[in-house]
GUDREN-710283 format. One line per field, with one value per atom (N, C-alpha, C): residue in three letters; atom name; x, y, z. Coordinates in nm, 3 decimals, decimal comma. Layout:
code = [Ala;...]
site = [CA;...]
east = [X;...]
north = [Y;...]
up = [Z;...]
This chain:
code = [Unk;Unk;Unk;Unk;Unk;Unk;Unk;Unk;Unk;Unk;Unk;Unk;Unk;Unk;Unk;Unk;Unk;Unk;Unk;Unk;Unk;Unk;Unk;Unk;Unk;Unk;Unk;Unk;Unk;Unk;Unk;Unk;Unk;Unk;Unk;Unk;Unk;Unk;Unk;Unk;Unk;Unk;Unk;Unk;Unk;Unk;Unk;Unk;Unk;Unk;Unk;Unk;Unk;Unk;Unk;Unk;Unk;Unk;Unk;Unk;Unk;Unk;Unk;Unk;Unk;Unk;Unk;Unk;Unk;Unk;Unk;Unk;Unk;Unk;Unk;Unk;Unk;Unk;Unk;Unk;Unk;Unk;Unk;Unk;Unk;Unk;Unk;Unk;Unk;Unk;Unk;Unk;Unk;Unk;Unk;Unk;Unk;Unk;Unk;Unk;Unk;Unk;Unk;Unk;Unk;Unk;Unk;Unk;Unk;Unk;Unk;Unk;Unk;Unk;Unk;Unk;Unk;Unk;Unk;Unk;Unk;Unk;Unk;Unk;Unk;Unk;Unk;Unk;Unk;Unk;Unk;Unk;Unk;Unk;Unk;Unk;Unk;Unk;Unk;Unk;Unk;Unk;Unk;Unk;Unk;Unk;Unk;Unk;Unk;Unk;Unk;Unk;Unk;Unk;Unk;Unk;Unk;Unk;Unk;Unk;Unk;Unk;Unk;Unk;Unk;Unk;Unk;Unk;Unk;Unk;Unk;Unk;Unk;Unk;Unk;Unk;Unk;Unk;Unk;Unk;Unk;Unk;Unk;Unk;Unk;Unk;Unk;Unk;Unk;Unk;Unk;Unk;Unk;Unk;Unk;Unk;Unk;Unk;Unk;Unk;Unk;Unk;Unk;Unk;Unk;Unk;Unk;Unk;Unk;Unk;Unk;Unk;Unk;Unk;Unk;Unk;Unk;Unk;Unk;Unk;Unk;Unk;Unk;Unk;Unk;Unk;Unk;Unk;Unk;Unk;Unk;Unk;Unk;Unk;Unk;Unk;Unk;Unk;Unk;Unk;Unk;Unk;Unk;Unk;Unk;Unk;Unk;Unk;Unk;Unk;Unk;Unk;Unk;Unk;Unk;Unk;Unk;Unk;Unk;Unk;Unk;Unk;Unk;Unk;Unk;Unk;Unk;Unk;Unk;Unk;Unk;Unk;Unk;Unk;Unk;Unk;Unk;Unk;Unk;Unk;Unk;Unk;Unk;Unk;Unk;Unk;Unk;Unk;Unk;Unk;Unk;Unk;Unk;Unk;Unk;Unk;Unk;Unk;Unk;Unk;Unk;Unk;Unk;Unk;Unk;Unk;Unk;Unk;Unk;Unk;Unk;Unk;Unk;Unk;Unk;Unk;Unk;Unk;Unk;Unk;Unk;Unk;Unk;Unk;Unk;Unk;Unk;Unk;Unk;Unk;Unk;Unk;Unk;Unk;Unk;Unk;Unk;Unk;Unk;Unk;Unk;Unk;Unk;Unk;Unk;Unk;Unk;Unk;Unk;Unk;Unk;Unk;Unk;Unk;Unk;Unk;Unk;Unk;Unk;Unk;Unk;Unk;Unk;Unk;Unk;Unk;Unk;Unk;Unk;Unk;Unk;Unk;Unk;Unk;Unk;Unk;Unk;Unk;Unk;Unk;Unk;Unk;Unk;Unk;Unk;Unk;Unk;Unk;Unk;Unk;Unk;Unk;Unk;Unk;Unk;Unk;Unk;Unk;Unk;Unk;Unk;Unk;Unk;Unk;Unk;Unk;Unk;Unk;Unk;Unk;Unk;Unk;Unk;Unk;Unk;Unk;Unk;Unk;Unk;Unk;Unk;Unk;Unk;Unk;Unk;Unk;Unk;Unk;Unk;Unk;Unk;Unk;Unk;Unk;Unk;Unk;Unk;Unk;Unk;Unk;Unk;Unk;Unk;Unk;Unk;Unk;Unk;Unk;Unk;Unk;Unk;Unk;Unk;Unk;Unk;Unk;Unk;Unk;Unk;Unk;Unk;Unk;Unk;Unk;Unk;Unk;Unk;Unk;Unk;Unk;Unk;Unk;Unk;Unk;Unk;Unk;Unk;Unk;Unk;Unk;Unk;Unk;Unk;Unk;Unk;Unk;Unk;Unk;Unk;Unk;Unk;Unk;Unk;Unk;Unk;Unk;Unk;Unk;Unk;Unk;Unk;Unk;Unk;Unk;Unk;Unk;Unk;Unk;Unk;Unk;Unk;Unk;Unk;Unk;Unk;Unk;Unk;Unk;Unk;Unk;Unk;Unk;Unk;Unk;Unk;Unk;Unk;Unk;Unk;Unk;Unk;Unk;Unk;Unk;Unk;Unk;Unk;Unk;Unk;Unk;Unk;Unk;Unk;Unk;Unk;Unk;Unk;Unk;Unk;Unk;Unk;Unk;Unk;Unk;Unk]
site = [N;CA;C;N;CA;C;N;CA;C;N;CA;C;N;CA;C;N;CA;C;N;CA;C;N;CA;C;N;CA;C;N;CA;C;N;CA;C;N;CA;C;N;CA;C;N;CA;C;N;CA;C;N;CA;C;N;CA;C;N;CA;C;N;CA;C;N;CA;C;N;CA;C;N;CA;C;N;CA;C;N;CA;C;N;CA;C;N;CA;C;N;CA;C;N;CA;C;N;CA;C;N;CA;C;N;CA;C;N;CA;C;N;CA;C;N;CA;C;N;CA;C;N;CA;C;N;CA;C;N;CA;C;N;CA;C;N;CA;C;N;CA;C;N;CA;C;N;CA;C;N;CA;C;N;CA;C;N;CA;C;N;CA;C;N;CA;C;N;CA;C;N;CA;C;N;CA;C;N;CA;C;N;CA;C;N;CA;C;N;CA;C;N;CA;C;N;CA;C;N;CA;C;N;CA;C;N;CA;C;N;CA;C;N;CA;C;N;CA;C;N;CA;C;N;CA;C;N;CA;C;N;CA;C;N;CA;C;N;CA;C;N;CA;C;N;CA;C;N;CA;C;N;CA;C;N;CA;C;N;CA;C;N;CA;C;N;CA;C;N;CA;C;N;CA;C;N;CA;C;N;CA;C;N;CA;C;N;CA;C;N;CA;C;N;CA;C;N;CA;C;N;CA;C;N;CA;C;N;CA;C;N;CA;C;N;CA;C;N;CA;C;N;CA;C;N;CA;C;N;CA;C;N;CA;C;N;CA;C;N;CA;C;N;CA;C;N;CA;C;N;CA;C;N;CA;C;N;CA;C;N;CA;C;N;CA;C;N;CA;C;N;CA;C;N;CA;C;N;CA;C;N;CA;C;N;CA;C;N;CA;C;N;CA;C;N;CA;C;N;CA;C;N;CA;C;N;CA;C;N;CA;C;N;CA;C;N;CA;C;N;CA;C;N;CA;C;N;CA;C;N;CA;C;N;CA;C;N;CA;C;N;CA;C;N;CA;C;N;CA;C;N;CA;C;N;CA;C;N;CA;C;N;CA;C;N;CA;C;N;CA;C;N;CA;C;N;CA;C;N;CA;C;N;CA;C;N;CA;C;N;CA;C;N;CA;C;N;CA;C;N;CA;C;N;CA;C;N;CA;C;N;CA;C;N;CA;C;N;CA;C;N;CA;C;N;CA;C;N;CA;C;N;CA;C;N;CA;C;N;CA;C;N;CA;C;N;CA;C;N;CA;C;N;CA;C;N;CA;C;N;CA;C;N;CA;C;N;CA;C;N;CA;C;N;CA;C;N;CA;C;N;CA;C;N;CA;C;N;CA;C;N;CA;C;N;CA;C;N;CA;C;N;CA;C;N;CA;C;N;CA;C;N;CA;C;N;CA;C;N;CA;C;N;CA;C;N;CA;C;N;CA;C;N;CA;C;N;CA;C;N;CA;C;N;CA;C]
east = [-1,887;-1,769;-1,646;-1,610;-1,444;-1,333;-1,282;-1,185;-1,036;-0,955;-0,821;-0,730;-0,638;-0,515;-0,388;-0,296;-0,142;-0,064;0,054;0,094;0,163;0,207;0,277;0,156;0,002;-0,109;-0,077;-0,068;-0,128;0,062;0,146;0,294;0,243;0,238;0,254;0,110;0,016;-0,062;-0,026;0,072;0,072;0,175;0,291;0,399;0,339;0,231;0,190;0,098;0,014;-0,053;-0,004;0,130;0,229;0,278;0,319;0,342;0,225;0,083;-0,010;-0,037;-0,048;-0,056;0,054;0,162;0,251;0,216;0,204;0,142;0,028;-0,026;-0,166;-0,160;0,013;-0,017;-0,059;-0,098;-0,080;-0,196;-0,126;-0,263;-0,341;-0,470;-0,588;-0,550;-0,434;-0,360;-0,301;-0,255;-0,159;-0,201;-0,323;-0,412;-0,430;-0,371;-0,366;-0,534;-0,559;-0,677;-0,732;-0,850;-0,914;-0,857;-0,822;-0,812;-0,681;-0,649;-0,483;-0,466;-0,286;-0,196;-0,078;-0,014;0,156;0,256;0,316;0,343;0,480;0,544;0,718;0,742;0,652;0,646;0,673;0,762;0,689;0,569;0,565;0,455;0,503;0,631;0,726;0,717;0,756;0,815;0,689;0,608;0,507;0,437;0,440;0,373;0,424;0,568;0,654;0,616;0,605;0,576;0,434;0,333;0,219;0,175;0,247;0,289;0,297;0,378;0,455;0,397;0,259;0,172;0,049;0,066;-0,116;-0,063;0,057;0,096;0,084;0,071;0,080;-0,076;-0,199;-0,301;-0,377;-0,380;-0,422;-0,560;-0,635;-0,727;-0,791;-0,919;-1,004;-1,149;-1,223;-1,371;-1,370;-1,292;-1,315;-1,147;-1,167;-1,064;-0,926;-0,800;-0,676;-0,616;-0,496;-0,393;-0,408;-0,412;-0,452;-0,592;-0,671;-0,816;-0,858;-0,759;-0,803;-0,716;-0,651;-0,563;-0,420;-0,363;-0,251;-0,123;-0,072;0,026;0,060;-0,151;-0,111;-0,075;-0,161;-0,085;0,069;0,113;0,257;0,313;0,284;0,341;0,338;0,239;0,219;0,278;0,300;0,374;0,555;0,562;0,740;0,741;0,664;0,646;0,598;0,559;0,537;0,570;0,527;0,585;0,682;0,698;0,819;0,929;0,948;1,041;1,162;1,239;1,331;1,356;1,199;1,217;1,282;1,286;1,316;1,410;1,494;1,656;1,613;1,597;1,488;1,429;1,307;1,254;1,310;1,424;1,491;1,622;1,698;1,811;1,696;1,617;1,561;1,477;1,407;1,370;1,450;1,605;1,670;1,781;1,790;1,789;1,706;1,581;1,456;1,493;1,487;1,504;1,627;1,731;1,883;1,803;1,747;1,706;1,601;1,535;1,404;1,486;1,605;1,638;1,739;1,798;1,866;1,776;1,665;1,577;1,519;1,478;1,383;1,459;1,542;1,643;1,574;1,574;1,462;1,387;1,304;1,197;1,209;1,081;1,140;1,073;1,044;0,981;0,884;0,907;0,806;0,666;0,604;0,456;0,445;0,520;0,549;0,586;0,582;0,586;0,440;0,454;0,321;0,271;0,216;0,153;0,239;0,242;0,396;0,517;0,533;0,684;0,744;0,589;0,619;0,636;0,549;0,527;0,657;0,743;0,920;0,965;0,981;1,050;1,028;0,920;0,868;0,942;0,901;0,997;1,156;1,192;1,354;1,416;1,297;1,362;1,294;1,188;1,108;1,190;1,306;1,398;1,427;1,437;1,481;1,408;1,482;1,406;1,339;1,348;1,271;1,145;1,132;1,038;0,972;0,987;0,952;0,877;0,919;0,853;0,762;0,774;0,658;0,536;0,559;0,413;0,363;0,440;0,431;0,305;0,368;0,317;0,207;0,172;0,047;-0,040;-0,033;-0,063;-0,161;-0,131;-0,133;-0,223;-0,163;-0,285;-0,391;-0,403;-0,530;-0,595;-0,560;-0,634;-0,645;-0,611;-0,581;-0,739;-0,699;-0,848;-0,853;-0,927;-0,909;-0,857;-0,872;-0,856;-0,643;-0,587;-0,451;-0,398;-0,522;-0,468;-0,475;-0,511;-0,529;-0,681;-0,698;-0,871;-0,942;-0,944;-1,012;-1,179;-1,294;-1,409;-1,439;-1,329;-1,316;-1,333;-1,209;-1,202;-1,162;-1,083;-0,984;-1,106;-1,190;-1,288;-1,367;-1,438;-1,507;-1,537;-1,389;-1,338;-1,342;-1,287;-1,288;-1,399;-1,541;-1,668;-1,624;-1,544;-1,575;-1,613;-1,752;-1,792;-1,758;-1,763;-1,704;-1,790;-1,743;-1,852;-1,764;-1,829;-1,753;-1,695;-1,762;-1,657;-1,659;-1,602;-1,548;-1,580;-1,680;-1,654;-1,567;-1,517;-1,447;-1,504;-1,491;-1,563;-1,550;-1,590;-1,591;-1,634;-1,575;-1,586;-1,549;-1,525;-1,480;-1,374;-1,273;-1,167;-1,171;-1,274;-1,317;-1,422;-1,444;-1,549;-1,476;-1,377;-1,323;-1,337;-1,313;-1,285;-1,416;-1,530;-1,635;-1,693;-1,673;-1,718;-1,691;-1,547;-1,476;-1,388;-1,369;-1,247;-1,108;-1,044;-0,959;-0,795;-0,762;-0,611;-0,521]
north = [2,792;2,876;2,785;2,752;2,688;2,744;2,646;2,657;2,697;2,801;2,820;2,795;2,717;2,632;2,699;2,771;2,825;2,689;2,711;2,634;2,546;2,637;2,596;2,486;2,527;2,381;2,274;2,325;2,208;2,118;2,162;2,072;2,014;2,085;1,979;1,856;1,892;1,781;1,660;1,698;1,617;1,519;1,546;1,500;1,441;1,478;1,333;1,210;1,247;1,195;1,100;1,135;1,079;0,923;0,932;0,885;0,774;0,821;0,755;0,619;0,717;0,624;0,542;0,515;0,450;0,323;0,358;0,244;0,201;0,197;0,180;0,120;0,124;0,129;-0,060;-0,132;-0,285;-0,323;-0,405;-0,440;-0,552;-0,569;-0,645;-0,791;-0,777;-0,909;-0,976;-0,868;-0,956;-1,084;-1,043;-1,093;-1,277;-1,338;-1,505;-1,523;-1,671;-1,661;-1,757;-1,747;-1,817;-1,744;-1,632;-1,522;-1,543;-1,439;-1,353;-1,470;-1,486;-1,605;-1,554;-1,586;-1,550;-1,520;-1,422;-1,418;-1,475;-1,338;-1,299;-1,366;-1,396;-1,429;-1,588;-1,646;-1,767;-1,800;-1,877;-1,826;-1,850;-1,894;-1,826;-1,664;-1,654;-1,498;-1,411;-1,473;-1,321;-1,355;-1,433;-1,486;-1,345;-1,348;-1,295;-1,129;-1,093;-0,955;-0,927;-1,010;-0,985;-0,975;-1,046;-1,024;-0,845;-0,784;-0,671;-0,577;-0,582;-0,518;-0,514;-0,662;-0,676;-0,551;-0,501;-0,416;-0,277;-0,256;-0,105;-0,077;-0,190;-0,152;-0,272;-0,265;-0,388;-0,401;-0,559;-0,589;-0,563;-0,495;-0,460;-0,509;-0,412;-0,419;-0,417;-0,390;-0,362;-0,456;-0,458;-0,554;-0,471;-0,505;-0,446;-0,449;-0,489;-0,518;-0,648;-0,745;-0,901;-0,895;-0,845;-0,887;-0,834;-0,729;-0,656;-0,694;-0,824;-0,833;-0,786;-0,737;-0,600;-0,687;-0,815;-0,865;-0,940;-0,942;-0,955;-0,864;-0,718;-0,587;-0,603;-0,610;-0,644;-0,712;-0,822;-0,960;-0,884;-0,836;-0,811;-0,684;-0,573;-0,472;-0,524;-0,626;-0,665;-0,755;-0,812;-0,881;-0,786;-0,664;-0,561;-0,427;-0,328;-0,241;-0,130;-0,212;-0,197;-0,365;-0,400;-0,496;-0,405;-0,322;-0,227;-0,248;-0,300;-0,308;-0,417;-0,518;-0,642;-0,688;-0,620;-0,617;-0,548;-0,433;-0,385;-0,455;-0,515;-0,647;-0,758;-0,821;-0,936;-0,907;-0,768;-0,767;-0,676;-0,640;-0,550;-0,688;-0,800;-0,902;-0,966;-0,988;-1,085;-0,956;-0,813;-0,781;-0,782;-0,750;-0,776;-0,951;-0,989;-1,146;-1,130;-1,090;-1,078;-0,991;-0,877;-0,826;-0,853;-0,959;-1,040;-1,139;-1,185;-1,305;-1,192;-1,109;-1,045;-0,994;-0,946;-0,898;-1,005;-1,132;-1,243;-1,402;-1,381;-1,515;-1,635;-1,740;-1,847;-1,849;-1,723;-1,696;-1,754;-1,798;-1,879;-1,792;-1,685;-1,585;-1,437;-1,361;-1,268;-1,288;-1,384;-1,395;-1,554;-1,592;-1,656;-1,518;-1,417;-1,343;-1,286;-1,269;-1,193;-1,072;-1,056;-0,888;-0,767;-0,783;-0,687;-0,723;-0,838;-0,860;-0,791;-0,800;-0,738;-0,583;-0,503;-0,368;-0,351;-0,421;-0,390;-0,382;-0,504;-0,530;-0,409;-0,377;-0,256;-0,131;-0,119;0,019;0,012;-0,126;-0,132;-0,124;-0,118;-0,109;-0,036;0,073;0,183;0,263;0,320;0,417;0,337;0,238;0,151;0,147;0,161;0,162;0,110;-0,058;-0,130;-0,147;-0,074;-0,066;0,034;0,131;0,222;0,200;0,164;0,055;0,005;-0,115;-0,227;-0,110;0,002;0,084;0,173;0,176;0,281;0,157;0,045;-0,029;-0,097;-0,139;-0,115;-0,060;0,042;0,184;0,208;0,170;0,170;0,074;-0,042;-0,163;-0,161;-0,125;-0,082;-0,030;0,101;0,206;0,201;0,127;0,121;0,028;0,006;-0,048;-0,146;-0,258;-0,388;-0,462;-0,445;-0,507;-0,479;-0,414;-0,438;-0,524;-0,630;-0,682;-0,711;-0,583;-0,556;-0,503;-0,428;-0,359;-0,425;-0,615;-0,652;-0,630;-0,645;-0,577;-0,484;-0,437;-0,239;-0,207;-0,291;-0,260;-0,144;-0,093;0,055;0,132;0,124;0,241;0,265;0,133;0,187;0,229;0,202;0,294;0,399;0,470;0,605;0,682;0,583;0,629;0,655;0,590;0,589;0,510;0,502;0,414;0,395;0,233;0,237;0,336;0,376;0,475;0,457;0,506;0,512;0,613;0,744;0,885;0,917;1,022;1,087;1,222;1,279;1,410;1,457;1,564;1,638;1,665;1,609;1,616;1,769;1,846;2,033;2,001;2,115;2,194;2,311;2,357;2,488;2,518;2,456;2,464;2,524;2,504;2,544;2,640;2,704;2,824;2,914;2,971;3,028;2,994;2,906;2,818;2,862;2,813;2,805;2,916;3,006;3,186;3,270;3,182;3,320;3,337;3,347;3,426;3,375;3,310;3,263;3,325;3,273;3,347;3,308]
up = [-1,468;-1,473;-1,474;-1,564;-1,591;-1,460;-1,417;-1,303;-1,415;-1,321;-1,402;-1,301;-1,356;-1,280;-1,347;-1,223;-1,254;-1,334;-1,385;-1,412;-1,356;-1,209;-1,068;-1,055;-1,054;-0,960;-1,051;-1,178;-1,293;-1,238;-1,232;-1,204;-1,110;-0,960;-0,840;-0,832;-0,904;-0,922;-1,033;-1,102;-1,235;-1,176;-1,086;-0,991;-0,884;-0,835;-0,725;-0,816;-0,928;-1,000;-1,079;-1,109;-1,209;-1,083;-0,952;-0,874;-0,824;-0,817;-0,805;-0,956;-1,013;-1,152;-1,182;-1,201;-1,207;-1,121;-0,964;-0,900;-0,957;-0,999;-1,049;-1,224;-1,249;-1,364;-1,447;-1,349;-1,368;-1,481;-1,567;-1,673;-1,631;-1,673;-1,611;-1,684;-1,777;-1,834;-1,701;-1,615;-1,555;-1,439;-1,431;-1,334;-1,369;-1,286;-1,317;-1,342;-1,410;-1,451;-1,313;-1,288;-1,184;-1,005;-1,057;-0,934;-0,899;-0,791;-0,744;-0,689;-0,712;-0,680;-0,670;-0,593;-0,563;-0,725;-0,735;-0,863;-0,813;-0,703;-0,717;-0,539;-0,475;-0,322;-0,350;-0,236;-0,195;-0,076;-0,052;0,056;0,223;0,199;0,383;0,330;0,230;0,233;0,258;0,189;0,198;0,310;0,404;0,535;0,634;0,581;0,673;0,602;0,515;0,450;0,521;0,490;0,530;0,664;0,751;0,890;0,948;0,848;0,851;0,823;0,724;0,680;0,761;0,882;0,909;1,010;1,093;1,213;1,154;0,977;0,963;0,963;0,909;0,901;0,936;1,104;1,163;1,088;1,136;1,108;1,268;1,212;1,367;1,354;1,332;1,346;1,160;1,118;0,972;0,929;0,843;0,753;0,758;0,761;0,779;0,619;0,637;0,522;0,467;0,570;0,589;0,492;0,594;0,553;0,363;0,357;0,225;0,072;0,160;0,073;-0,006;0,086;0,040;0,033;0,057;0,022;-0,123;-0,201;-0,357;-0,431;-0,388;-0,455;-0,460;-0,324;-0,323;-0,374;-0,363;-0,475;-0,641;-0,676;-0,828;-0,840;-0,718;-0,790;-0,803;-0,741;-0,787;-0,884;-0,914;-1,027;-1,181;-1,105;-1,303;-1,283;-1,207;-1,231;-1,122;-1,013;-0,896;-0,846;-1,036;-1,009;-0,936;-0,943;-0,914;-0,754;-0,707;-0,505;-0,509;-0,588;-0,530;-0,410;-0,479;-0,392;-0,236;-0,262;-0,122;-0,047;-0,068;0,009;0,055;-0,044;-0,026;0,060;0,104;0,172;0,298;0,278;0,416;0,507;0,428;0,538;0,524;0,542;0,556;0,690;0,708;0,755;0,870;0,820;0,959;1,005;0,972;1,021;1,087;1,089;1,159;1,280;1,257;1,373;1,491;1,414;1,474;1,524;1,528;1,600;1,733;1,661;1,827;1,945;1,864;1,977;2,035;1,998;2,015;2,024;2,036;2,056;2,082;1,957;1,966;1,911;1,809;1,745;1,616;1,530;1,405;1,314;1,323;1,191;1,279;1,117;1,210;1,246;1,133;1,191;1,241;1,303;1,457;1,588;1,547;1,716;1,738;1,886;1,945;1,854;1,909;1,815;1,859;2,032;2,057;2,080;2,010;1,931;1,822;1,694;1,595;1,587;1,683;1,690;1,726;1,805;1,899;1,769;1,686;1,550;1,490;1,506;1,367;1,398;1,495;1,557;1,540;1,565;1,561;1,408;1,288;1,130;1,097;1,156;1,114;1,020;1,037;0,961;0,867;0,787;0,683;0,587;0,492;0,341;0,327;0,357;0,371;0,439;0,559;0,637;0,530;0,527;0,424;0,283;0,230;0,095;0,149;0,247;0,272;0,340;0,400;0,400;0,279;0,208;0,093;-0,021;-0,002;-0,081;-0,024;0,151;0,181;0,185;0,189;0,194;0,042;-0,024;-0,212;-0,190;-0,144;-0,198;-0,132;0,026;0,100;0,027;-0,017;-0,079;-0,234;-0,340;-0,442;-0,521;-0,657;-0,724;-0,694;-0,701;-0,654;-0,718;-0,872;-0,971;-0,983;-0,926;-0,919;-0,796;-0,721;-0,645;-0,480;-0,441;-0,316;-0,300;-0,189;-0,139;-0,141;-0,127;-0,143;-0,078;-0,176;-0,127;-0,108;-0,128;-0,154;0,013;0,100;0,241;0,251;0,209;0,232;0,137;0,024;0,009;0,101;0,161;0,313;0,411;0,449;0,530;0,541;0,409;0,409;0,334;0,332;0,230;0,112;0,029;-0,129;-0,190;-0,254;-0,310;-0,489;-0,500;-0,669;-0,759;-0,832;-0,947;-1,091;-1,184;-1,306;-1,310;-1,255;-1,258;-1,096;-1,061;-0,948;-0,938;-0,832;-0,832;-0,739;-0,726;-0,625;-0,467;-0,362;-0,217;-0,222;-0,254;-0,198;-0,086;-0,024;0,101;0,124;0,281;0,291;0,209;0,167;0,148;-0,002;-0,094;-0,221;-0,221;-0,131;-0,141;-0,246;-0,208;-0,307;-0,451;-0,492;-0,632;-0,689;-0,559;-0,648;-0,681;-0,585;-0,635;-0,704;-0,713;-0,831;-0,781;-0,630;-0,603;-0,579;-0,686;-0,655;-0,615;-0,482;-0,481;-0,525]
């Protein structure tokens, strides 16, 4: 039985999808040859990014941001298709760094502080664009293909039980009884 989608479902899916894909949209060109390498980072900077990322999706019993690799996603989405953050990243950690030295007087970077140094820091630029981006874009590369960079080992699919496949079905549940009977509201 063919599923029928309003034109209202078919928009608000095409508007987060459109959003997903875009991130996603990186070509398998861009990929340095002999594996991921700093494109748009130096490597103080993204020490200090990746720092920032290991506190949104620590590394535990299972691999974090660190472990999965989420600061090359990052590196490669400002380098192809969120050059536009740049300015973002580059005035928000030079901000975080102004704010990492008032709170921490003496400190020489963020990943030179304790673990609840950084969580203080995090909280003190949580509302900032910047803070904002750098999870939006962990967040992506945790969970994202590997081949744009990040998940390395497919840490963030494991997590959440998805294994690689060539196609995808839909997880049904309660939530699609309807759908699947017919009765749709």
């Amino acid at each position: 039985m063919p599923l029928a989608f309003t034109r209202r479902e078919l928009m608000l899916a095409s508007a987060c999808w459109a959003s997903i894909l875009r991130a996603h949209a990186h070509t398998l060109d861009a990929q340095p040859q002999g594996g991921i390498g700093l494109e748009h980072f130096d490597p103080a900077t993204a020490g200090e990014i990746e720092a920032i990322a290991a506190q949104i999706i620590p590394d535990d019993d299972t691999a974090g941001a660190v472990g999965a690799g989420v600061i090359y996603f990052i590196d490669r989405s400002l380098s192809g298709y969120d050059q536009d953050k740049r300015e973002i990243y580059s005035k928000g950690l030079a901000a975080a760094q102004a704010k990492r030295a008032e709170l921490f007087p003496g400190s020489t970077g963020i990943a030179a502080l304790s673990p609840a140094q950084q969580i203080a820091l995090l909280k003190a630029i949580e509302e900032t664009e910047f803070f904002r981006t750098v999870r939006l874009h962990t967040v992506l590369g945790f969970f994202g293909h590997p081949m744009y960079g990040g998940n390395r080992n497919e840490a963030g699919w494991k997590l959440i039980g998805i294994q690689a496949s060539m196609s995808y079905q839909p997880p049904f549940g309660f939530y699609d009884v309807d759908i699947v009977q017919g009765n749709r509201k």
